[in-house]
N, C-alpha and C positions, 0 to 999 in steps of 0.2 A: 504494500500500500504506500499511498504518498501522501504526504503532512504538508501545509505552506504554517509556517506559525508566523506571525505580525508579531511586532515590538514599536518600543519608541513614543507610543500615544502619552499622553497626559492635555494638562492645564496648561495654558501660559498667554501671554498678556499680549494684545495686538500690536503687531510689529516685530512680535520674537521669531522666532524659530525651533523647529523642533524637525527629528530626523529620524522617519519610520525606518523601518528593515521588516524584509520577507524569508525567512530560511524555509526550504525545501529541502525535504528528506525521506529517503525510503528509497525502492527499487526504482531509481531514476536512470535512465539511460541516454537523455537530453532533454532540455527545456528548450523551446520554443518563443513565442512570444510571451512576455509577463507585462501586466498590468494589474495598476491600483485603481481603483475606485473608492466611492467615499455614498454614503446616505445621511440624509438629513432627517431629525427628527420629520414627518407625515411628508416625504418627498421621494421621489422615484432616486434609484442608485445610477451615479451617472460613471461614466471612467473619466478619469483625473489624467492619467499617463499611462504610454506606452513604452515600451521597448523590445528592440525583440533580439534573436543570440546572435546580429551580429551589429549589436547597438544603435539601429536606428531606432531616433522618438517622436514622439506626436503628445501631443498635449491638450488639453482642455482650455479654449480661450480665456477661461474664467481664472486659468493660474498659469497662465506664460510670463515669464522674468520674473515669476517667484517662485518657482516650483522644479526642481532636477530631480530627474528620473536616472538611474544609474543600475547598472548589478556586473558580479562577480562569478562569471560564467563556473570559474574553478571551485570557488565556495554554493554555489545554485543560488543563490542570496540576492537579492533586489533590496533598492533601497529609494527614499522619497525622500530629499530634502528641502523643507518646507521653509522658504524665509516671508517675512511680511504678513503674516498670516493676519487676518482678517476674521471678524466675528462670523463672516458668512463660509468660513470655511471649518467651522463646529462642525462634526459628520462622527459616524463612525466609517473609519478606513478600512477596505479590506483590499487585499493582492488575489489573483488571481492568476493562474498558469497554465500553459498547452504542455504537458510534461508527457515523453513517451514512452511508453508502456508495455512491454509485450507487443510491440512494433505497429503501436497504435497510438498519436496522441489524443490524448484524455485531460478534460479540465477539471482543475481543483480551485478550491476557496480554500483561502485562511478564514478565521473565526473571526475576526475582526479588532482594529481598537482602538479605543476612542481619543478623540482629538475635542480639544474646547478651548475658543478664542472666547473669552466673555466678552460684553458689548460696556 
């Protein structure tokens, strides 16, 4: 089986910064594209950022020139770092990945977690 665990969420004050990470573990044979997304309390889960394994990214309008999307193909680990962070960017965060399988890829979710810019 394969795990994505999240890290890095907490509290912090508009303007700070803070820096998810995604580790991927289990019977991995390669990862494909990884992506975070995020939901807002009573709001549909949108994607924040893309990457894929040979580091092209794509972004979400709503966090371009504040937001790097980055991972460590050797470690499976993806990582968000968030600067400038904005009340409107309260969500919970989750990663998401095409990881392959038994020579199939197959997507997984991390559990998520939580991020909070108070206003």
């Amino acid at each position: 089986q394969v795990q994505l665990v999240e890290s890095g969420g907490g509290l912090v004050q508009p303007g700070g910064s803070l820096r998810l990470s995604c580790a991927a573990s289990g019977s991995i044979l390669s990862i494909g594209v990884m992506n975070w997304y995020r939901q807002a309390p009573e709001k549909e889960r949108e994607l924040v950022a893309a990457i894929t394994s040979g580091l092209s990214t794509t972004y979400a309008d709503s966090v371009k020139g504040r937001f790097t999307i980055s991972r460590d193909n050797a470690k499976n680990t993806m990582y968000l770092q968030m600067n400038s962070l904005k009340p409107e960017d309260t969500a919970v965060y989750y990663c998401n990945a095409n990881v392959l399988v038994n020579r199939r890829y197959q997507t997984y979710w991390g559990q998520g977690t939580q991020v909070t810019v108070p206003s």
